[in-house]
Structure formats: structure tokens, C-alpha cells
N, C-alpha and C positions, 0 to 999 in steps of 0.2 A: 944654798943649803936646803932649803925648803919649798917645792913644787907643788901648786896647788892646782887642784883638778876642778872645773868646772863646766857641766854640761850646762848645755842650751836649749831652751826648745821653748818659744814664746812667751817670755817673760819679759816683755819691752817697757811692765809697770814697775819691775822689780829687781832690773838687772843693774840700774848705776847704784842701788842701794846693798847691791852683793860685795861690789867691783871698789866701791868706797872705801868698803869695812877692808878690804887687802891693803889698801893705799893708808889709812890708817891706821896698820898694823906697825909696833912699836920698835919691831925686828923688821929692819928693812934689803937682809940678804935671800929674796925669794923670786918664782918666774910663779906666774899663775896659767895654766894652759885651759883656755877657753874654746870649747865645742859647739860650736851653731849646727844644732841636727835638724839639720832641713827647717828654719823657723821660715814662719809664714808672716811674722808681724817686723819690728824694728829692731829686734833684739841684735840679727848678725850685724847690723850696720852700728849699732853700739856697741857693740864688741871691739870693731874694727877702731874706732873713734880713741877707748880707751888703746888700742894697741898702738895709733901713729902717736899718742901724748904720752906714752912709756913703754919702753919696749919690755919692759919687763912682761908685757903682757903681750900672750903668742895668740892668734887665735887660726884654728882650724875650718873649715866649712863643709859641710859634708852632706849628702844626703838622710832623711829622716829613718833610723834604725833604733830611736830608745834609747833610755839610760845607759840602758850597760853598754851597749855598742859604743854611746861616745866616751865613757871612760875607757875602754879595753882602747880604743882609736887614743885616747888625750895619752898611756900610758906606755904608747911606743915614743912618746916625743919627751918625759920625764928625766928631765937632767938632776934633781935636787935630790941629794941625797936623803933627806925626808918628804914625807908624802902627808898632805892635807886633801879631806873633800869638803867640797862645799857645792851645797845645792843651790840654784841660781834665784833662788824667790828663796832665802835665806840668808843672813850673816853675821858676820863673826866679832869678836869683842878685842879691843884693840891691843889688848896685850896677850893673845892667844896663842901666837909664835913665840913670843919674849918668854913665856912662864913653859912652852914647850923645850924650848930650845935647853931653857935653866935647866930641868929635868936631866934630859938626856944628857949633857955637859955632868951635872953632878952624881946624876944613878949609874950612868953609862947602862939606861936603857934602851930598848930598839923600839918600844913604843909609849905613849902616854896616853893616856885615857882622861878625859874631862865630860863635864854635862853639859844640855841647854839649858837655859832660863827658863824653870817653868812659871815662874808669873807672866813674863812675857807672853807667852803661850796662852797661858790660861785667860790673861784679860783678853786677850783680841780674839779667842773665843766667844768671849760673853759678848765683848762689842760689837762681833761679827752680828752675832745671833738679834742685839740688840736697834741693829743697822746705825750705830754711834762711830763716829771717827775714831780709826787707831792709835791706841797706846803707845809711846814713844818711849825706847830702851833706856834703862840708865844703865849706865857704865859704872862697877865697881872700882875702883884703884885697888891692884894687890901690892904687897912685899911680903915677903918668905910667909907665904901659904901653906898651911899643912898639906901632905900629902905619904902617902904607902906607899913601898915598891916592894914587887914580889917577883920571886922567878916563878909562879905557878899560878897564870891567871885562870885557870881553871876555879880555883878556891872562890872569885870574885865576879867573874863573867857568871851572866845571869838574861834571861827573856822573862821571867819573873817581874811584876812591876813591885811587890813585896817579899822579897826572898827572905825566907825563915832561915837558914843557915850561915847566911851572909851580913857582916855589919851592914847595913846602909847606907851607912858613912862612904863605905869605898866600893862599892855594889858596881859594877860594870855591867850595864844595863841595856838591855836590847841590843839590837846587832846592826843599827844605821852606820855606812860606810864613814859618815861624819866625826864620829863620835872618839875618834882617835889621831893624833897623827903617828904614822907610821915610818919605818925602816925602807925604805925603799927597795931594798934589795931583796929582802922578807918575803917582799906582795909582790913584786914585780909577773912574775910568771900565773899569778893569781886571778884566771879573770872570771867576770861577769857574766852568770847563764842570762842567755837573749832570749826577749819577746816572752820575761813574765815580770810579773809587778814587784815581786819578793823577792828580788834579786840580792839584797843585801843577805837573806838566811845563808845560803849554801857561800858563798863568799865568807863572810864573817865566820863559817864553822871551820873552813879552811885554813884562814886568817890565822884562829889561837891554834892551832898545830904550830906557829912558822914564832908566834912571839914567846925569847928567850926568856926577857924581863921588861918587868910594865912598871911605870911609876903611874900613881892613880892620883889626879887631883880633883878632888871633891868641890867645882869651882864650875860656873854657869857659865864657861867662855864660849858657847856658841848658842847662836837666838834662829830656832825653828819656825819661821811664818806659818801660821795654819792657813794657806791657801786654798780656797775652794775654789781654785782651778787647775789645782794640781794633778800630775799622771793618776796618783793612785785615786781621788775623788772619781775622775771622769770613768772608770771603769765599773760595768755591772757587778752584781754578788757572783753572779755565773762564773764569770773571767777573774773575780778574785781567786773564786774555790779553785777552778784550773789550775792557775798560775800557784798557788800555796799548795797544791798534789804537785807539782812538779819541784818545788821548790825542795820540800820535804822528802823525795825521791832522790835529787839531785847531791843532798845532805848527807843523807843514808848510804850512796853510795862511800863518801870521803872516809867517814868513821869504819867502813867495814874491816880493814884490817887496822885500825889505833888502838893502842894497848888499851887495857880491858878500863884501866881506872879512868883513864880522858874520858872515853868513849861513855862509861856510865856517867859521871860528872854532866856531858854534851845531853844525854839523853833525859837525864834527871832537869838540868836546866833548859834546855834548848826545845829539844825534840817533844818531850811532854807537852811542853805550854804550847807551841805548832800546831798539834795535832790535835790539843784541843780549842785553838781560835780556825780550825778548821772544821771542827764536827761542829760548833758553833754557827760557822757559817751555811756550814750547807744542812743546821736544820732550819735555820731561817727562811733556806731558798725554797726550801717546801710550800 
């Protein structure tokens, strides 16, 4: 039922702690398709490791092309009629498929929408900075969680990290490929602009064109590592500002012909706050 996507690319500290979080997920009807893009360390041979101990898990090998590339590659091999991402120096909370699935079974939605933990986040920031050993996740226990479903995720999607017209409560919040499971059939044809950092903008503005109905749970089911080795860390302000002009370009085109209200909606949330973590950055690069 549930296909999760997971690129690779040198995370040999981090990858049986991604690949774990699947394996104790509480819904156990899932394939996870694992992408080694050209890793240079031990991550593909862990890959493979978990694959001969469960086949549930497929893994691919391929030469080094980026994110996007290994998802557009992981999304030709997609059997599950839902769709999960998870970043490989990242993972997931162990009832995050169980509380998805509930969802869709009871909204008869075609996507769900959940948060990361941000304490999680937040202490292994401080500890990073503090050079302290990392914080270790707690795991909530749910049953029947609050949650909204709307046919007009427009109302609730948001790159705001404080949206004024939006509860909070059910705020759909920036645009990480993570941050939802989806329809399968929805995204499928959906891919990945190559060879820029921001790839998730012009994706995700794609993405709510294609969702009917969202059920929104206001619940921390997935844990965002702040690794500072990650793709977007290693790249200069220069190759930021690029990659977000193309991003933001790549955008602009999708919305040119969507009815007038998405599109203001896209631009009021979206495109505004873009374009100004871009005149941001490139007054910095001065």
C-alpha cells in the first residue's frame, strides 16, 4: 500500500537509523525504494545489507546525479499505491504509516499532511553548537488524534513560518517533499527540477494543483536531523541564490495559466516569502 522513497548519498552515519524507523513502523504493508546516487562511503553496501534481510526493501545503484534525480529514478520503480519521502540522515516516528493510512481509510483522502518534531530539532541544534552528545527522540503514543480535512488546501498550505490568516493548528507549512504522504497517482508524473538545491519549491507548487482532499494532522510524526553535512549546508550563498532564481522561475511557469484564486493564494503564500529569502540572500552575498 505504502512506497517509500529514499535517496542516498553518503550517509553511512545515518542510514541504519533512517532504514530502522521503516522497520518499526506499526503498518507493516510497505516496499521502501532505496537510491545509492553514486555514494562514496558505506551507505550503498548498507543499503544492500538491509535488502538481502527484507526484501521489502528494493535498492537501486546509480551514478551520482542529486536528489532529484534519485527520486525521479526511485519513482519509475513505485508500486504502493501511497507515497512516503524520507531523507536518508532523517526518520520517521513509528506510527506514521498507522495514523496515515487511518486518515485516508476514514477522509477518503489522497493526501495527509503531518510535522517534524521540532524540539527534536531544536535541542540538537543547541548540542550541535554546543559540541554535547545528541538528544535522543521520544516517541509519543497516539489514538484518535485530532485532525481537519479540507478539499482546499490552498486555505492551509503556507512557506510562512507564522501565517496570519491561517489557524496554526493546521498550517501546512513549507514545501519539504517529506511533509506529506501522498496519492500515488497524483505525483507520479510529477518530477524533480535537476542540479538545484530547492527543488522541493517548484515540486510542492505542482503537487497542491494535483491534491483533491487533505486530512491535516497537527502531530510530530517525522524527526528532521539538522545535519551539517548535508546537500544544502555544503553549498555556497552564490549556488543558493542560483538554484532559488531557477527555482522560483521553474514555479512561475506552473501557475501561469491556474485559475486566478489558486494562483493569488500560491503567490500570497509561496512566491512572496521565495522571493523574499532570495533578495535576502543575495543582499548578504554583497
Amino acid at each position: 500500500m505504502i512506497s517509500v522513497i529514499v535517496p542516498v548519498y553518503n550517509v553511512e552515519r545515518y542510514l541504519s537509523r533512517a532504514l530502522d524507523s521503516i522497520l518499526a513502523q506499526t503498518y507493516h504493508d510497505w516496499e521502501a525504494i532505496l537510491v545509492d546516487d553514486g555514494s562514496t562511503d558505506r551507505s550503498g553496501s548498507i543499503a544492500d545489507e538491509y535488502a538481502i534481510n527484507d526484501n521489502r526493501f528494493k535498492v537501486i545503484h546509480k551514478d551520482n546525479e542529486g536528489a532529484s534525480e534519485a527520486r525521479n529514478t526511485a519513482m519509475r520503480h513505485v508500486e504502493g499505491e501511497y507515497l512516503l519521502y524520507l531523507d536518508s540522515d532523517d526518520f520517521l516516528h513509528p506510527q506514521l504509516m498507522e495514523l496515515c493510512m487511518q486518515a485516508v481509510q476514514r477522509d477518503k483522502s489522497d493526501t495527509v499532511a503531518f510535522t517534524y518534531d521540532r524540539c527534536y530539532r531544536t535541542q540538537n541544534l543547541i548540542r550541535h553548537f554546543l559540541h554535547l552528545p545528541e538528544s535522543r527522540p521520544h516517541y509519543r503514543s497516539y489514538k484518535n488524534p485530532p485532525y481537519l480535512v479540507t478539499d482546499n488546501i490552498f486555505e492551509y498550505a503556507t512557506e510562512h513560518s507564522n501565517p496570519k490568516d491561517i489557524d496554526s493548528r493546521w498550517a501546512v507549512k513549507h514545501c519539504q517533499a517529506w511533509r506529506c504522504m501522498y496519492k500515488t497517482s497524483n505525483i507520479r508524473n510529477i518530477l524533480f527540477v535537476k542540479d538545484i538545491i530547492y527543488e522541493d519549491f517548484p515540486w510542492w507548487s505542482e503537487v497542491l494543483l494535483n491534491i483533491q482532499r487533505c486530512t491535516i494532522l497537527n502531530l510530530p510524526l517525522y524527526f528532521y536531523y539538522p545535519n551539517p553535512r548535508s546537500y544544502i549546508f555544503s553549498k555556497t550563498n552564490t549556488q543558493k541564490i542560483e538554484s532559488l532564481r531557477k527555482a522560483i522561475e521553474a514555479s512561475k511557469l506552473i501557475y501561469a495559466n491556474v485559475p486566478e484564486d489558486k494562483r493569488q493564494a500560491w503567490e500570497r503564500n509561496f512566491m512572496i516569502p521565495f522571493v523574499e529569502k532570495l533578495r535576502k540572500k543575495t543582499k548578504s552575498d554583497r
